[in-house]
C-alpha positions in Angstrom: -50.2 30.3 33.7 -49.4 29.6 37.5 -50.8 26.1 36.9 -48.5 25.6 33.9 -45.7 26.5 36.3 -46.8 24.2 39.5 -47.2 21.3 36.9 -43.7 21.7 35.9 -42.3 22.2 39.0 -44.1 18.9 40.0 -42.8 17.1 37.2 -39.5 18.7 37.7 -39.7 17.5 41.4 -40.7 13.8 40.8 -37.3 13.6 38.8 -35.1 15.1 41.4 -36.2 12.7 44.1 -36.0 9.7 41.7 -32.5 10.6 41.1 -32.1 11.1 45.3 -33.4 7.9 45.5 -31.2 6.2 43.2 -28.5 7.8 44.6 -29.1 6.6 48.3 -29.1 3.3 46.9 -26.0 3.8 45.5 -24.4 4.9 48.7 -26.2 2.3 51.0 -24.6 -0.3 48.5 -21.3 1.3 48.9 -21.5 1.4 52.7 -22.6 -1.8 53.0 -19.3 -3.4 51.1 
């Protein structure tokens, strides 16, 4: 059960800093322009 729940949370957390990611290059383009 706790597994099941770490795995998600994982998963969960490889998306959320994929999206930060994304969105850093986003701003870094911005500032540099």
């Amino acid at each position: 059960m706790f597994d099941e729940t770490l795995r998600w949370v994982l998963i969960d957390w490889k998306t959320v800093e994929s999206s930060v990611r994304r969105l850093q290059v986003r701003i870094v383009k911005a500032v540099k322009t």
